[in-house]
N, C-alpha and C positions, 0 to 999 in steps of 0.2 A: 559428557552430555551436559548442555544447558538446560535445565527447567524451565528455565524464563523464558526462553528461544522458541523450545515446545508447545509449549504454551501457546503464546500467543502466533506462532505460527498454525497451530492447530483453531485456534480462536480465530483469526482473517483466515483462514480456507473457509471454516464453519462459515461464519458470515459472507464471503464472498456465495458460496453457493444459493443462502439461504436471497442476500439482495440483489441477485441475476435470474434466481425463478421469478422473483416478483416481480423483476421486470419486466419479462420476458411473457410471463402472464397475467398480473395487472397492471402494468403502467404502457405497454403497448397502445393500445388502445386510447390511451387520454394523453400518450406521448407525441411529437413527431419525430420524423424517421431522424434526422439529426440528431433531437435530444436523446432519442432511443443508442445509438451513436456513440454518444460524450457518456451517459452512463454506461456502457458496455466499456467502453473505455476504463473507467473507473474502478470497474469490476475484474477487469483482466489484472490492472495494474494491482490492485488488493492482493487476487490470486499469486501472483506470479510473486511477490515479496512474500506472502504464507509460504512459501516451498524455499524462497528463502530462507526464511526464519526455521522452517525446519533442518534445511540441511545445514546450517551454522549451530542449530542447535546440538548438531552430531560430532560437531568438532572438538578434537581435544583444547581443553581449557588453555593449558600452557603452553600453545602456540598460536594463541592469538589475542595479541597484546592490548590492541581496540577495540576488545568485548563490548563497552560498556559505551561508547561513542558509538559505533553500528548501532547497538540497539535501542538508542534511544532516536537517533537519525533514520535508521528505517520506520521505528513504531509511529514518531510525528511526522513523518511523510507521504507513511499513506495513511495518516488520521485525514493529515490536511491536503494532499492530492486528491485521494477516490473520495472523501467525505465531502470536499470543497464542488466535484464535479456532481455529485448525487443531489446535493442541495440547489446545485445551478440547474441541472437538468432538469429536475422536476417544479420550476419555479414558478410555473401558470399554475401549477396545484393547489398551489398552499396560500395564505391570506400574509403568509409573509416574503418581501423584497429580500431574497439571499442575494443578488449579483453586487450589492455593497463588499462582498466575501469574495470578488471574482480575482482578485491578487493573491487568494490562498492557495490556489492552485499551482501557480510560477512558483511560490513558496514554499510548497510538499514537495512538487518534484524539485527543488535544489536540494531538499535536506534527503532524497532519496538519491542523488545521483551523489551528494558530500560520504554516503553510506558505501557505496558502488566506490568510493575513490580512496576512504580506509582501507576496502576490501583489496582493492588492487595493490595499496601500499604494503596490507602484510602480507599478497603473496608473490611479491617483486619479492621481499626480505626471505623468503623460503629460501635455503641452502639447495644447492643441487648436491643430490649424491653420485 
């Protein structure tokens, strides 16, 4: 078991739940159905890396060589995927111009999908019994 993995895989599920009610029930209303959309997006995409993060967390340490590149490649990518889509979606809200931030997004998901392509490398390298 990873700690770290745990962790913050249990940290973005917490948080995905908590910034999908609020969307869901206060930012509907002051959203449109698009931006309601891109953030829900956001949120999926959080979600579904927490369940990641958990279940790598469950893996044994000594077969998996790119511990430390996954987790730093999933953690800044959905900082800067779901984070980058949260700040663009809700950006008639606020008195500040996020869309300067709109190329953080192409840039969370490369370092999420660079995460998806370690994963695939160590288990192409898994031994068949």
């Amino acid at each position: 078991m990873d700690r770290r993995f745990l962790i913050t895989g249990a940290f973005f599920g917490l948080l995905s739940v908590i910034i999908g009610a609020f969307a869901a029930h206060g930012l509907k209303p002051l959203l449109s159905e698009a931006a309601i959309n891109s953030f829900e997006t956001g949120v999926k995409y959080q979600m579904y890396h927490a369940l990641l993060f958990l279940l790598l967390g469950s893996v044994n340490r000594k077969q998996f060589n790119f511990r430390k590149q996954v987790f730093f490649l999933l953690l800044f990518g959905v900082i800067c995927f779901s984070g980058s889509i949260y700040l663009l979606a809700t950006n008639n809200l606020t008195p500040i111009d996020f869309t300067g931030i709109a190329l953080v997004t192409p840039l969370g998901g490369t370092l999420l999908i660079g995460g998806w392509v370690f994963l695939l490398i160590e288990f192409i390298k898994i031994k068949r019994k």
